[in-house]
N, C-alpha and C positions, 0 to 999 in steps of 0.2 A: 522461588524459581524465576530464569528469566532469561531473555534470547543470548544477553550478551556480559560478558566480565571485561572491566574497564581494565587494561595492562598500564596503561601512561598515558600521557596527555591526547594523543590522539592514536592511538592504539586499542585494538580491542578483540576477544577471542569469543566466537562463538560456540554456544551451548549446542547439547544435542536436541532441546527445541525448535531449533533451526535446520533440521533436516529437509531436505527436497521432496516433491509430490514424484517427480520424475526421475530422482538419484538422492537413494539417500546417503549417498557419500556426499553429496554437495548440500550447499544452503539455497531452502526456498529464497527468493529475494525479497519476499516481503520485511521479514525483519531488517532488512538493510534500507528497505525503504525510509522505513521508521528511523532507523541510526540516523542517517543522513539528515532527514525533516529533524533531529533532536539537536544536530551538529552544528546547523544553520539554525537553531532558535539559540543553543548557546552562545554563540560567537558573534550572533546580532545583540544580545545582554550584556555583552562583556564591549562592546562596542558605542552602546546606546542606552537607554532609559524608556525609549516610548513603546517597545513589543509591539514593531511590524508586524502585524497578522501574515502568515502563507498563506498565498490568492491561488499563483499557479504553477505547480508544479511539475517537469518536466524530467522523466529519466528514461537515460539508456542504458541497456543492459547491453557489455560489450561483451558476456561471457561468464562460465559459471565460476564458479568459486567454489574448494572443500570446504566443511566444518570444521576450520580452524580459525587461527589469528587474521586480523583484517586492519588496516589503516586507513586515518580518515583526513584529507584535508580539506580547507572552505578556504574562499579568498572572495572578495568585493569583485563585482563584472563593473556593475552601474548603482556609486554611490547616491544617493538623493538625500533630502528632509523627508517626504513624504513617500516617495517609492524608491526602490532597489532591487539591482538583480544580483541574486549568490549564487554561486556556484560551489560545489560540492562533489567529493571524489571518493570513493571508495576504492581499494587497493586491496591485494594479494604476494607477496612474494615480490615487489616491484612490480607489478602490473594490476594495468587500471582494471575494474571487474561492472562498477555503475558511477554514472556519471549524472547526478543534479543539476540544472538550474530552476533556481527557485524565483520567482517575484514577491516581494513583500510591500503591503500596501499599508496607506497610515488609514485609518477609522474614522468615521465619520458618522452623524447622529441621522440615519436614514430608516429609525423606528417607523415613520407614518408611509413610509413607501413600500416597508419590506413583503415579498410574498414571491411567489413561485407560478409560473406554467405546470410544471412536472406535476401529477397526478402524488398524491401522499400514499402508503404504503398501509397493510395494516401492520400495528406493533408487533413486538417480538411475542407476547400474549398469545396472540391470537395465530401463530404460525406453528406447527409440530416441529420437534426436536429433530434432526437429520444427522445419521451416523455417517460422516463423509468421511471418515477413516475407513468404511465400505469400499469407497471407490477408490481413495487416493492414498499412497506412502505417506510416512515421515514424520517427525516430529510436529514439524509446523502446523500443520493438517492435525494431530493428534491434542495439539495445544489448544483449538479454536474449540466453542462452544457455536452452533449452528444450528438453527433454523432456518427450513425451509419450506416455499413451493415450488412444484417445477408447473409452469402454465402450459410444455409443450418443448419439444425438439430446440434447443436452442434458445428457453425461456425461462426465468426463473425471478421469485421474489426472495430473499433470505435476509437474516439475522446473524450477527458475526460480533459475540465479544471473547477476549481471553483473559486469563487472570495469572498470564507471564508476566513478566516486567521486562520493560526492552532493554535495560539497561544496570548491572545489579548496584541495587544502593542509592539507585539516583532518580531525583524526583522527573518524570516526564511529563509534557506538557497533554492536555485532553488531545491536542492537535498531533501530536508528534504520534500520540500510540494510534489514534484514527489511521493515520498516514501507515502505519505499519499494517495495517490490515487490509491495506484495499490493493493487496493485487492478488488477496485472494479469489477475485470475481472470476477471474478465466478458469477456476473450478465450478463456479456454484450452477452453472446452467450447460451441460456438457451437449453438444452435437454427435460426437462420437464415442464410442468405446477407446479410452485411454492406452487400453491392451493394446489394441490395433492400430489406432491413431495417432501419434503428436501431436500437440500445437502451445507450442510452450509460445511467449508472448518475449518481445526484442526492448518493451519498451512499456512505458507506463505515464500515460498525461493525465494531472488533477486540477480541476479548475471547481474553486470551493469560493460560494459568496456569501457564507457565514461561518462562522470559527467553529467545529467542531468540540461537543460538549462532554465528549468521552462516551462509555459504555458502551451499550447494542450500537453498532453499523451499520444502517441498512442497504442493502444492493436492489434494486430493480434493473434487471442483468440480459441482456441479448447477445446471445454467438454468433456472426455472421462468418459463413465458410464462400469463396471464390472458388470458379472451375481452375485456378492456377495456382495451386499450393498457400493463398492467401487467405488472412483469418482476421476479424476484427473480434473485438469484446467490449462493447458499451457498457456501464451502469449509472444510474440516475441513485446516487449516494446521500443517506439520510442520516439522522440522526432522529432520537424519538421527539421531537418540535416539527418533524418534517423533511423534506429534500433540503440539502445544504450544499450541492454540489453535482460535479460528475467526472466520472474517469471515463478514460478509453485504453485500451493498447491491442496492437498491431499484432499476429501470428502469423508464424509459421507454421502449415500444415502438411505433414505428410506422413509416411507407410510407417509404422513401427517396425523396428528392426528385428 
């Protein structure tokens, strides 16, 4: 099983694991996120030898997309030795749908300094199972294994792996499938009733300063809703070693139709 079936070089059709929380005639975007993060690890491989690690990653969403065929291109913004920025496009029909730029940073031996602010999480162990296909449509949502707690209106800790494959046939990197699951966070700690509310997200920033290990995801997740139709969604992003990062993205909030 797996989000996506490779058509040609840079071509690609999605699965009905890729169905939307919000329409399931469309695709969640997270599995595109993941596309895109796999796009820019291949075409940096086919480019180079040294596997720039993804530091930070940057995407807009200019709109949905059905569960269908999707095209992919990457091209160099800012090439370096030690850093670069890629850029990455996803497509529909001739039109653009999300748009990457990625930073890719070269490594360096900062074992005796590494450690975190961010408060650690407990494992996936020690969190109950959360049927979130309760709350949300879709394939995507149906494909995630999740745990969770909710600590309150707009708070939540959870556990997020899947045993899709993003891409069928092809080996994906720990980072790449990481990347495909973190815009599940604008589910996991909800403010409002779905039924009655939107607040689908425009946009999705990652900023990772350790390489993602694969497996359980962790989110430590806050909803922030504004008196003016505006929404944020933080998470302080782990792996089981600890916090390895963080996202945000931006919302739109308003009346269900």
């Amino acid at each position: 099983m797996h989000y996506f079936e490779r058509l040609g070089a840079s071509s690609f059709r999605a699965t009905g694991h890729t169905q939307g929380a919000w329409n399931t005639a469309e695709q969640h975007i997270a599995p595109s996120i993941g596309l895109l993060a796999h796009a820019v690890e291949q075409h940096r491989d086919h480019r180079r030898d040294d596997r720039l690690p993804l530091a930070r990653l940057s995407y807009d969403i200019l709109g949905t997309v059905p569960v269908a065929d999707v095209d992919v291109d990457v091209r160099v913004i800012r090439p370096g030795r030690s850093i670069e920025l890629v850029e990455a496009t996803l497509s529909h029909a001739g039109r653009d749908v999300l748009v990457l730029r990625a930073w890719l940073m070269r490594r360096f031996d900062t074992a005796q300094l590494a450690g975190s602010g961010s408060a650690p999480i407990p494992g996936p162990a020690g969190i109950p199972a959360w049927n979130m296909s309760g709350l949300w449509r879709g394939g995507f949502i149906a494909s995630a294994e999740v745990r969770r707690v909710e600590h309150g209106l707009g708070r939540a800790t959870a556990w997020v792996r899947t045993d899709i494959g993003l891409v069928a046939g092809e080996a994906v990197s720990p980072a790449a499938a990481t990347i495909g699951l973190l815009d599940i966070a604008n589910g996991l700690a909800v403010r409002a009733d779905p039924a009655k509310v939107v607040f689908p997200n425009i946009d999705l920033t990652a900023h990772l300063f350790a390489e993602p290990r694969g497996g359980w995801v962790g989110f430590d997740t806050t909803v922030s809703f504004g008196p003016g139709g505006l929404g944020l969604t933080e998470s302080v992003i782990h792996d089981e070693t600890g916090p390895i990062g963080s996202t945000s993205q931006i919302l739109t909030v308003r009346p269900a139709q």
